[in-house]
C-alpha positions as CSV (number, residue, x, y, z in Angstrom):
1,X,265.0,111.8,34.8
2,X,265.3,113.8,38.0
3,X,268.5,115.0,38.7
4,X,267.5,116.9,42.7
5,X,265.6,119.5,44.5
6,X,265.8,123.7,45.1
7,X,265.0,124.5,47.4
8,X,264.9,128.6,47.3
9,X,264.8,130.2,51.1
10,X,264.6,134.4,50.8
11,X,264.6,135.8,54.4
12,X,262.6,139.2,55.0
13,X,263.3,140.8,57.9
14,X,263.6,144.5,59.1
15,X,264.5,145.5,62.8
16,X,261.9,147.9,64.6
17,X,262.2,150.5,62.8
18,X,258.2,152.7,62.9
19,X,258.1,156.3,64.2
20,X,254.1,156.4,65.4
21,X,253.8,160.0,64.9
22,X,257.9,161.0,64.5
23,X,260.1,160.5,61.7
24,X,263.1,158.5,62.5
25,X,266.2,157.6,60.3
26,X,264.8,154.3,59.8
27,X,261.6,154.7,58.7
28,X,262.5,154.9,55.0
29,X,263.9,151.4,55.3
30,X,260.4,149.5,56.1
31,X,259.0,151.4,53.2
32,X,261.3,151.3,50.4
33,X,261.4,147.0,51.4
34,X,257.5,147.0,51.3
35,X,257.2,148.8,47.7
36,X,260.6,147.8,46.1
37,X,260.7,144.0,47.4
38,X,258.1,142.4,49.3
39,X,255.0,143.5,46.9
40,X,257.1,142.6,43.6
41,X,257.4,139.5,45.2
42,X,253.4,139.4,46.1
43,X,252.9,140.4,42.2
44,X,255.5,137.9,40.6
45,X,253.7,135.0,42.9
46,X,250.4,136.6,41.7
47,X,251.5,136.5,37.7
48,X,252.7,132.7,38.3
49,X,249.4,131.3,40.4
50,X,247.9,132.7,37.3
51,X,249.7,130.1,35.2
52,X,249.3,127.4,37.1
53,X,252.8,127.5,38.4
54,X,253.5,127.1,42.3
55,X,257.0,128.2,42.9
56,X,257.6,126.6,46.3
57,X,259.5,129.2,47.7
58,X,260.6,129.3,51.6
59,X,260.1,132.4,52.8
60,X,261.1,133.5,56.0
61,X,258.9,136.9,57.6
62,X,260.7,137.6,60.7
63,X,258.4,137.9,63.9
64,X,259.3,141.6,64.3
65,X,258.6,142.7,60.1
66,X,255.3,141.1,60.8
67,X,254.7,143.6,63.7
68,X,255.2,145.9,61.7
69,X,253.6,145.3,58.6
70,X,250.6,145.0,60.4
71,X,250.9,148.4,61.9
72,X,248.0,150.6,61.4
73,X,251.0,153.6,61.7
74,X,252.6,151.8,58.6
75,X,250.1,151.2,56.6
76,X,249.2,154.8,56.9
77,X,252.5,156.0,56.3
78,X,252.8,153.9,53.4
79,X,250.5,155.4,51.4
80,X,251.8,158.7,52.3
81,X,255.4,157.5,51.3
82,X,254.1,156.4,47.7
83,X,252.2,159.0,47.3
84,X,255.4,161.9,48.1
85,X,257.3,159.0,45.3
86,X,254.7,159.5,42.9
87,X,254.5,163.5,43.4
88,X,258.5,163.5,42.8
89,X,258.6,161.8,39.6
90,X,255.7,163.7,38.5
91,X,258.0,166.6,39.5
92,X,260.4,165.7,37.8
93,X,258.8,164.9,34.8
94,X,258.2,168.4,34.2
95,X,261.4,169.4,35.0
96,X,262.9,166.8,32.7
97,X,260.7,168.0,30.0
98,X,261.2,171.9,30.3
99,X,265.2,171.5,30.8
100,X,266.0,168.0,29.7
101,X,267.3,165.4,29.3
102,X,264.4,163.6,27.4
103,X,265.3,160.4,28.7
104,X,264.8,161.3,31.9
105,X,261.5,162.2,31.5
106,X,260.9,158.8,30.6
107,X,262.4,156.9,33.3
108,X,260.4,159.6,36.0
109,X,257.4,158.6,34.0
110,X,258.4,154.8,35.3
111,X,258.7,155.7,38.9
112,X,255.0,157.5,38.2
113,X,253.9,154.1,37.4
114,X,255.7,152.4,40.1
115,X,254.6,153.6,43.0
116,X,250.9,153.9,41.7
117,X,251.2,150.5,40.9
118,X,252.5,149.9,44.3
119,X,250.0,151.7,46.2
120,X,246.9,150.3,44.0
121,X,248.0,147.1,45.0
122,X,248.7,147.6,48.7
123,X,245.1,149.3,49.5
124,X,243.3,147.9,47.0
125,X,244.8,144.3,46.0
126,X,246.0,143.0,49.3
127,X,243.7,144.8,51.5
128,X,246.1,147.1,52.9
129,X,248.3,143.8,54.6
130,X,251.5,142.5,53.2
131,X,251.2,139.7,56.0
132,X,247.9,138.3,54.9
133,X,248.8,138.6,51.0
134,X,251.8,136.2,52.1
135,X,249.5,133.8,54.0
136,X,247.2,133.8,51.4
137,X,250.1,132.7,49.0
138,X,251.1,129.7,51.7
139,X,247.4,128.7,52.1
140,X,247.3,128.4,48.3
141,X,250.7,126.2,48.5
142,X,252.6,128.1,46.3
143,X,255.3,128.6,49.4
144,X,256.1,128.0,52.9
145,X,256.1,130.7,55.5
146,X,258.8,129.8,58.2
147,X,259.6,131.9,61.2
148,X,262.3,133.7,63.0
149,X,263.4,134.7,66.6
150,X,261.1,137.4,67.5
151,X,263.2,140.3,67.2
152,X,266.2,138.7,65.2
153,X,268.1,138.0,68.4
154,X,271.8,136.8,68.3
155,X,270.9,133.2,69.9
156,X,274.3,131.7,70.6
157,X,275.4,134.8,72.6
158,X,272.8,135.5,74.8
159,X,273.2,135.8,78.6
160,X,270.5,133.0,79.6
161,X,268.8,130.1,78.4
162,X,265.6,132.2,79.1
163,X,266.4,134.9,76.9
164,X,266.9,132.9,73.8
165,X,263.6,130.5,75.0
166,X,261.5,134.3,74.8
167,X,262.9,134.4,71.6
168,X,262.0,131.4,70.0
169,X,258.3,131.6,71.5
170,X,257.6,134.5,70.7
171,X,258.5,133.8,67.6
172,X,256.1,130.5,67.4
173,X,253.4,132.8,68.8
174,X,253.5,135.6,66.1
175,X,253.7,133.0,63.3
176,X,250.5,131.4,65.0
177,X,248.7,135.0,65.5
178,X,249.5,135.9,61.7
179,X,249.8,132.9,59.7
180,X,247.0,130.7,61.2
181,X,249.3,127.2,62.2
182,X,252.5,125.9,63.5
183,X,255.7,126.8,61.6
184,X,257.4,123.8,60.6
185,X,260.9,125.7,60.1
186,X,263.1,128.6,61.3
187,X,265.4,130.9,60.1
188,X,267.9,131.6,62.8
189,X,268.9,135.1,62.9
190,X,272.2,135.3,61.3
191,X,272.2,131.6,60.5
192,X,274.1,131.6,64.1
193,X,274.0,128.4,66.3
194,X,275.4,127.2,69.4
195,X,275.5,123.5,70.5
196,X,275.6,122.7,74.6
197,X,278.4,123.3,76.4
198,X,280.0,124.6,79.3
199,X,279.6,127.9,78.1
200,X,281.0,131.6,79.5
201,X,280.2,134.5,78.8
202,X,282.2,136.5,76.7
203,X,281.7,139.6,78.7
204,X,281.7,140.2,82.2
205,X,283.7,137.5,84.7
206,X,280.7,135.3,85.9
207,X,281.7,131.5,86.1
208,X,280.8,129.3,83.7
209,X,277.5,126.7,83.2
210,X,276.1,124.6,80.6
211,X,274.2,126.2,78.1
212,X,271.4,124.9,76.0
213,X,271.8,123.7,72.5
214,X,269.8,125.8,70.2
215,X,268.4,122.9,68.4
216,X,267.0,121.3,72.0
217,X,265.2,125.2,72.3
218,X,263.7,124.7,68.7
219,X,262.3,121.2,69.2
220,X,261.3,121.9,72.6
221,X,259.0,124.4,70.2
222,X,257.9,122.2,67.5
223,X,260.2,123.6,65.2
224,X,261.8,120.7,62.8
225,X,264.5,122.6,60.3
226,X,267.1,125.3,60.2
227,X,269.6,126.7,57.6
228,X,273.5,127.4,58.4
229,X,276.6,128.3,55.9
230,X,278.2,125.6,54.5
231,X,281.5,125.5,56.4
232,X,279.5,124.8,59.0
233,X,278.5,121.5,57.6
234,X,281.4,120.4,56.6
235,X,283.0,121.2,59.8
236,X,286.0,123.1,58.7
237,X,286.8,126.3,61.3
238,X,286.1,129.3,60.7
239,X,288.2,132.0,59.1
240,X,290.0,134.9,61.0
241,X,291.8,135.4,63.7
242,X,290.1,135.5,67.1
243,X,293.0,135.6,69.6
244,X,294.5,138.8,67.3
245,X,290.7,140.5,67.1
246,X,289.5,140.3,70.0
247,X,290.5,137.8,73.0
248,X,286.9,137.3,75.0
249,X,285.8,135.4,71.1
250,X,289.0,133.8,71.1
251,X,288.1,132.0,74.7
252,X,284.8,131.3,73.6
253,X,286.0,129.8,70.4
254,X,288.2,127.7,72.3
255,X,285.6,126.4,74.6
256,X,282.9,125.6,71.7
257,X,285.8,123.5,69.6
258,X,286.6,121.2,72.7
259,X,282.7,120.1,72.2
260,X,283.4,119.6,68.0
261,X,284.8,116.7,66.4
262,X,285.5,117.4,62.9
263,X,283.7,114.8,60.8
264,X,285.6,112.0,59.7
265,X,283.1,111.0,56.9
266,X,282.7,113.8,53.9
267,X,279.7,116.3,54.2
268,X,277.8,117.7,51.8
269,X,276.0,121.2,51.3
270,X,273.4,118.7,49.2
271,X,272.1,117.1,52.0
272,X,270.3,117.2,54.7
273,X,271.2,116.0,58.1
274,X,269.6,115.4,61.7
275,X,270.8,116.7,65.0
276,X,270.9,114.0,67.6
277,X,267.5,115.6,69.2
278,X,266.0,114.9,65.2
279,X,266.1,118.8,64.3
280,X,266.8,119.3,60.9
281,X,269.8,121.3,59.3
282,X,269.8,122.3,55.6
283,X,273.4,124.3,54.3
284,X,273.4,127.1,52.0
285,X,275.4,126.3,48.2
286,X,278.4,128.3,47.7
287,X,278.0,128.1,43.7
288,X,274.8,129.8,43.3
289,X,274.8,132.1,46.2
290,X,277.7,134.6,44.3
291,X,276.4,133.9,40.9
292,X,273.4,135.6,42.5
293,X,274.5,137.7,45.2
294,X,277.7,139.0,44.3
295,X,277.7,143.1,42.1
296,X,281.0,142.3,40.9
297,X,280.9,138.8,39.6
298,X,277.2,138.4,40.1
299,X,273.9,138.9,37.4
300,X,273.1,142.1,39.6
301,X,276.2,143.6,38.8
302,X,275.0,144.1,35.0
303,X,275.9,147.0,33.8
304,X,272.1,147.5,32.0
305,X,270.7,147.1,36.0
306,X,269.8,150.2,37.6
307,X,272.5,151.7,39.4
308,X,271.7,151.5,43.7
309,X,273.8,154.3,44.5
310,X,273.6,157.0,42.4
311,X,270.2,158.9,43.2
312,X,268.6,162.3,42.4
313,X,267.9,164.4,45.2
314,X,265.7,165.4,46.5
315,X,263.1,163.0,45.6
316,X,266.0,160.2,45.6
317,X,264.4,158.4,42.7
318,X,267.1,156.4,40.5
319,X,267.7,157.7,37.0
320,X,271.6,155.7,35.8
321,X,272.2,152.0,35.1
322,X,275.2,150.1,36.9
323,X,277.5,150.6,33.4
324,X,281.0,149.5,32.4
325,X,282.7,151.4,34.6
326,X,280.7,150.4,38.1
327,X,283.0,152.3,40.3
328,X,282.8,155.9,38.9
329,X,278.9,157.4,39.7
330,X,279.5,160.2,37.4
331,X,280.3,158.0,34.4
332,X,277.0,156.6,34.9
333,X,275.2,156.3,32.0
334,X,271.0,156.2,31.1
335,X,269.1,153.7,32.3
336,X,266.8,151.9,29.8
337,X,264.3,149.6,31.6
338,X,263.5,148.1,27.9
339,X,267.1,146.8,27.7
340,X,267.7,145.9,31.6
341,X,264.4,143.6,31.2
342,X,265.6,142.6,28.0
343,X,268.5,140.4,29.9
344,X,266.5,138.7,32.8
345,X,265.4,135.5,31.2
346,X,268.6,135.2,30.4
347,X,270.2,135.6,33.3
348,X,266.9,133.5,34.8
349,X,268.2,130.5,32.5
350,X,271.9,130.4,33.0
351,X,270.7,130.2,36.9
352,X,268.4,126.9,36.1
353,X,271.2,125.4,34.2
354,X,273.7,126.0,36.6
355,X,271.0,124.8,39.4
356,X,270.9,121.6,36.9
357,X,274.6,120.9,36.1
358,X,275.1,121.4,39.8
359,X,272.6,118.7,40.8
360,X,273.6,116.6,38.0
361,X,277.2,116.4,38.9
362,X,276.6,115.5,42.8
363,X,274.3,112.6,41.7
364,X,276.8,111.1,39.5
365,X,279.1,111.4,42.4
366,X,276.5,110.4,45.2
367,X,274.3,108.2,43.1
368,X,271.3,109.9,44.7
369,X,269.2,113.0,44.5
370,X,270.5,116.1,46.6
371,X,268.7,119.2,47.4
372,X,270.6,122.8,46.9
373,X,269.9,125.3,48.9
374,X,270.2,129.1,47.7
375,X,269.4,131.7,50.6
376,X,269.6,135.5,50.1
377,X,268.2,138.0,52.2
378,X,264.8,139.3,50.3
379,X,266.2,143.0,50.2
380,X,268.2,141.8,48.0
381,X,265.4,141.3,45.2
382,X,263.9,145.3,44.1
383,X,266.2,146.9,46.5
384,X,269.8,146.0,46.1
385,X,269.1,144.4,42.9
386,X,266.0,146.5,41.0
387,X,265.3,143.9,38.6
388,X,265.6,140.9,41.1
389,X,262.2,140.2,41.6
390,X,261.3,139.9,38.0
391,X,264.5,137.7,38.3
392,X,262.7,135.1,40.8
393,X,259.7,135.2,39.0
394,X,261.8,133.9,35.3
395,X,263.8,131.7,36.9
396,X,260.1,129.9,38.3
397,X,258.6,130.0,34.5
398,X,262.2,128.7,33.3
399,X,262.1,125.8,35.8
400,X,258.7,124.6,35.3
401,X,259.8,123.6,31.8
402,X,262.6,121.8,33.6
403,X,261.1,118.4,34.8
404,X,264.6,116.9,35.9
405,X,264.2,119.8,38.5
406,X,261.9,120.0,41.4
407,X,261.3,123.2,42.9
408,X,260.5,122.5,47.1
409,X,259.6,123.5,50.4
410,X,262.1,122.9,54.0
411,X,259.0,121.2,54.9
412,X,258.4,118.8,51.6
413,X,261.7,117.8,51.9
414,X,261.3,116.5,55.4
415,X,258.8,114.9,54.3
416,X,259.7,113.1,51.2
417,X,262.6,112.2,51.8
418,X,263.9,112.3,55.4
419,X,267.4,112.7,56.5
420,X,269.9,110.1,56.6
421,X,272.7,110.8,58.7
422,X,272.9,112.5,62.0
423,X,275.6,114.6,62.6
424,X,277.1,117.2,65.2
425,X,277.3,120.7,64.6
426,X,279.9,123.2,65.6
427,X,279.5,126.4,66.6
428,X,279.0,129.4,63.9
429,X,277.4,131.8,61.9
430,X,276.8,133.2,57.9
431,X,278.9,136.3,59.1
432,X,282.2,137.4,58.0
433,X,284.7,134.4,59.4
434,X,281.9,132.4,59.8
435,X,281.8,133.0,63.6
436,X,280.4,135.8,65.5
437,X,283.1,138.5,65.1
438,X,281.1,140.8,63.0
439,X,278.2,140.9,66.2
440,X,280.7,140.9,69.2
441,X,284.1,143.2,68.6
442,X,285.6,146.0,69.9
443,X,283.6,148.3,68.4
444,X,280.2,146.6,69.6
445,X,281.6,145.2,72.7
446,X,280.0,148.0,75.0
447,X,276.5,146.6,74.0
448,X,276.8,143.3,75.5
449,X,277.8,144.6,79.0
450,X,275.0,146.5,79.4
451,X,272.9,143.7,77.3
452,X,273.8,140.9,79.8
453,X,272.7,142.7,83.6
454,X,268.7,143.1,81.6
455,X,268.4,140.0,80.2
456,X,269.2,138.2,84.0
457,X,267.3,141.0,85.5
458,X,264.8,140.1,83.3
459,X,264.7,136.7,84.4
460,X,264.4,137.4,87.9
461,X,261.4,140.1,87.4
462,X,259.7,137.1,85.4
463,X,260.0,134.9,88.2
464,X,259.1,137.2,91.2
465,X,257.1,140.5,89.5
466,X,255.1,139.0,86.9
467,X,252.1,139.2,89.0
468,X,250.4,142.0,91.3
469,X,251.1,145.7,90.7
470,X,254.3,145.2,88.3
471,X,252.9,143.2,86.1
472,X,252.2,145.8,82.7
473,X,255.4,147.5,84.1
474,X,257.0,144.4,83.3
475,X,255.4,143.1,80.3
476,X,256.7,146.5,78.8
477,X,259.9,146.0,80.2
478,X,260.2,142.8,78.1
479,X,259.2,144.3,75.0
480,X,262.1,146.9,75.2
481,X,264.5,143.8,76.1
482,X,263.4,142.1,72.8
483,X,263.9,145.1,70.8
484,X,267.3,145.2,72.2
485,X,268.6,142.2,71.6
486,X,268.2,142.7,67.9
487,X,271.1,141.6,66.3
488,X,271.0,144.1,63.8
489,X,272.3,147.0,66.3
490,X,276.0,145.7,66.3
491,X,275.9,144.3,62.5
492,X,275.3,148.6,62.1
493,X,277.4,149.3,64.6
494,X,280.2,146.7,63.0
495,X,279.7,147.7,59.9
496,X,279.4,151.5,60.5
497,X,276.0,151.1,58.5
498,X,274.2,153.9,59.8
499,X,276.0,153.2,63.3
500,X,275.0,156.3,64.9
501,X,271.4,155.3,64.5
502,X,271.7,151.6,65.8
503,X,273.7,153.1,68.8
504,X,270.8,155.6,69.5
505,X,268.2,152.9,69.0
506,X,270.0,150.5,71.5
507,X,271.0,152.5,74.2
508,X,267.3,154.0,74.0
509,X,265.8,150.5,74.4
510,X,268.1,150.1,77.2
511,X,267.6,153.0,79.1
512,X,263.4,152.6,79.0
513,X,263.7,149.1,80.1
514,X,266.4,149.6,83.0
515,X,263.9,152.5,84.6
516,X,261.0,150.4,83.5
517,X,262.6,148.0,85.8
518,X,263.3,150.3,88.6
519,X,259.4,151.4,88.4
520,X,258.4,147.4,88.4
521,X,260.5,146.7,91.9
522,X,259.1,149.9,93.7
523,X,255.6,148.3,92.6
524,X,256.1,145.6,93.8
525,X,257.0,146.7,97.2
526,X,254.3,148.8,97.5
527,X,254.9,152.2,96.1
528,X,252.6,153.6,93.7
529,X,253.6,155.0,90.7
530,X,254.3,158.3,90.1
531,X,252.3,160.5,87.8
532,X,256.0,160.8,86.1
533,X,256.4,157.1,85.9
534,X,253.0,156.6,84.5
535,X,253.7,159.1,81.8
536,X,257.1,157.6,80.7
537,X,255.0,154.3,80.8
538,X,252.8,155.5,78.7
539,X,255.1,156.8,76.1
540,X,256.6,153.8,76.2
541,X,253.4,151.5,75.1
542,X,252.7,154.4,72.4
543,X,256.1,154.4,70.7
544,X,257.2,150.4,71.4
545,X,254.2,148.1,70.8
546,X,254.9,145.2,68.9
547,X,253.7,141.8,70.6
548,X,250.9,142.6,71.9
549,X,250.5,139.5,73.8
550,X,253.5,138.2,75.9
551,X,253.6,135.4,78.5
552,X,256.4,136.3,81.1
553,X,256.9,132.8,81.9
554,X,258.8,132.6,78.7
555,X,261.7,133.9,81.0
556,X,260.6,132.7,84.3
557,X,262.1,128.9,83.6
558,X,262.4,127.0,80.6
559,X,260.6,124.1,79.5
560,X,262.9,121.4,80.2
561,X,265.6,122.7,82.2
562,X,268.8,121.3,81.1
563,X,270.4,121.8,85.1
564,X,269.1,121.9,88.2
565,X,267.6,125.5,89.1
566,X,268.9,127.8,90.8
567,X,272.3,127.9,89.2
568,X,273.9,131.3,89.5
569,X,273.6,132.6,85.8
């Protein structure tokens, strides 16, 4: 007998990140995700189409990683980044064997392997795309592809309505480009909504106007499902203390809980519910996510996993396992792949029973099938966690023996069995606090005052420059404005993950679309350009190029406008 539905949701994203010609900081990032994540993946679905066994994984590409995947400057420096892996281990292979210690030799001689393997089945397997393997995998049905905002923009805080419209569309229209149909679901970036509201703006001291609701944006786009945190369903508030951290969130906090009710009937994490429009919501479990998630209490915290931090320079390949004592890196001790792999199916199976007794228990209580929900970034799987991809791939053999189990898509769940109750949603995100601290704070405030004059300059370039002489002047204008938004510059910058890089890669996107801007107006009032300005436009198409294709209307006005036009904002 059935006891409920998984429904597994891995989200792949990576902001823009591709040097075309120079060698940026971030470079490494896209690469080491292609060969220690996303094509384990590839080869784990691979091994279990071969058995017969469709997983029904949801598996979020975000608009932007597809960009970039699809890069002829990646996929050529790809296979020069395998091949410099492959020359290292065989490097130190020799040096292992002339100086010791043997074992070492042994575990270079598994990096050899690797990255051949790695870039045998890029070129030679796949053709080279990443993208297309993953359609192909969707097109057979062993998963859904859903999509993103197009550069992982931070939705609920956006300036306009416009701005998060270009997002969402841009989104659709990448999917479409790469994937062949409609996506049926979205991954908002961050997991961060906002309902409707008389909303203002954090920054700055414009008045205030009513905002969109981010599901009315999605169905507006024929998107039917999103995932949120928990808390968020259940409608409890959010931790931390705005007023204390920073007052501008505190206001904003303040306005968005006048709109909430907190839910007099009990919520659940196992259902899904409708938004009054008919969009979707599904809420991550709190169980499984640290069982799988969490180093310390978590099956990637192991101490027979491969150890993350500890590398040998300089070829940086990874030569310890996690051990007994996790906090000292000189203590580390040998890794042994024979052993790690020893303890996945394991780990695979206590995860299936736990996905089991979990489902079990809320239909006893509920007296109907639920659906849990376990969402991890994808970086998590080969990168964070070495062995996590070999992870996903028992835990799909180990539940295909499971019958009372049924492994399922966002999409097969709307499907089969359509929501129940419509509820409200407050405002929130998967961040720390479960609000939007973590992206807007004194340390990351700066970004959002100079963020909020492009994207309403934006809108007015959309509406008056978008044809006549201006027109590529703005098109690339719009493309450094997406790249900006990316949400990922102030988690860095938060974070101080690699925060002088994000604050280099913002303020550069900034800069080219503010005199990108100034080059579109003297256009358009009849100046030509200078052989200056078409050289810096120029550089600009060569180094920023994703989206090849982008309709300006997208910020001109929205679809259905939610006030009259012309309001001030």
């Amino acid at each position: 007998m059935a006891v409920g539905r998984f429904l597994l949701c891995l989200h792949s994203h990576m902001p823009y990140v591709l040097s075309h010609g120079k060698s940026p900081h971030g470079t490494d990032w896209l690469n080491e995700s292609a060969v220690e994540c996303y094509l384990p993946i590839l080869d784990a679905l691979d091994r279990l189409r071969n058995q017969g066994i469709k997983p029904r994984w949801t598996i979020n590409i975000s608009p932007i990683l597809a960009e970039q995947l699809e890069d002829p400057s990646f996929k050529a420096g790809f296979v020069d980044y395998c091949q410099e892996k492959i020359d290292w281990a065989l490097h130190d292979q020799n040096q292992f064997r002339r100086e010791g210690p043997l074992w070492m030799e042994g575990v270079a001689a598994m990096w050899q392997r690797f990255y051949t393997r790695g870039l045998v089945q890029f070129k030679h397997k796949w053709g080279r795309s990443i993208v297309e393997a993953f359609k192909f995998f969707q097109d057979e049905g062993c998963i859904e592809i859903i999509t993103c905002a197009a550069t992982h923009g931070y939705l609920p805080l956006a300036a306009t309505d416009e701005s998060v419209q270009a997002q969402i569309k841009i989104g659709v229209d990448s999917y479409k480009r790469h994937f062949g149909r409609q996506p049926r679901g979205i991954w908002l970036p961050e997991c961060a909504y906002r309902p409707t509201y008389e909303w203002k703006a954090p920054v700055g001291s414009d008045p205030s106007f009513p905002r969109k609701g981010v599901e009315q944006l999605l169905e507006e786009n024929g998107l039917e499902y999103f995932f949120v945190d928990s808390h968020m369903i259940r409608g409890g508030e959010p931790l931390g203390t705005y007023a204390a951290n920073f007052p501008q969130l505190a206001e904003l906090f303040a306005r968005s809980k006048k709109m909430f009710t907190p839910p007099a009937e009990f919520r659940s994490e196992y259902e899904h519910y409708a938004l009054p429009n008919g969009t979707v919501v599904f809420a991550r479990d709190p169980h499984t996510t640290v069982r799988v998630w969490s180093g310390d209490v978590g099956y990637p915290g192991d101490p027979n996993y491969l150890e993350f931090h500890k590398q040998l320079y300089p070829g940086r390949l990874r030569y310890w396992r996690i051990s007994e004592n996790k906090d000292d890196l000189g203590a580390k001790q040998p890794y042994d792949p024979w052993k790690a792999y020893e303890n996945i199916p394991s780990h695979a199976q206590d995860f299936v029973n736990l996905l089991k007794s979990t489902l079990a228990q809320y239909k006893g209580v509920a007296d109907r099938e639920g659906t849990l929900v376990a969402m991890y970034d994808t970086e998590l799987f080969g990168h964070w966690w070495w062995e996590g991809p070999e992870f996903l791939y028992e835990v799909a053999r180990a539940m295909a023996n499971v019958p009372e189990l049924r492994p399922v898509t966002g999409s097969e769940v709307l499907d089969q069995e359509p929501a129940r109750h419509t509820i409200h949603l407050p405002e929130g995100s998967w961040g720390e606090g479960g609000y939007h601290y973590i992206w807007i704070n004194n340390d990351n405030y700066w970004t959002w005052d100079q963020l909020y004059p492009c994207q309403k300059r934006m809108r007015w370039m959309a509406q008056n420059l978008a044809d006549g002489p201006a027109h590529e002047f703005v098109i690339q204008a719009a493309r450094e404005l997406l790249l900006a938004e990316a949400s990922d510059w102030q988690f860095l910058i938060s974070t101080w993950a690699a925060r002088d890089y994000a604050e280099v890669r913002f303020e550069d996107h900034i800069t080219r679309f503010n005199r990108l801007s100034e080059i579109a107006e003297r256009c358009h009032s009849g100046a030509a350009p200078t052989a200056e300005d078409t050289a810096f436009f120029e550089e600009c198409q060569s180094k920023d190029v994703p989206f090849p294709q982008i309709d300006l209307s997208y910020w001109a006005k929205l679809d259905r406008p939610l006030v009259a036009a012309g309001a001030s904002n």
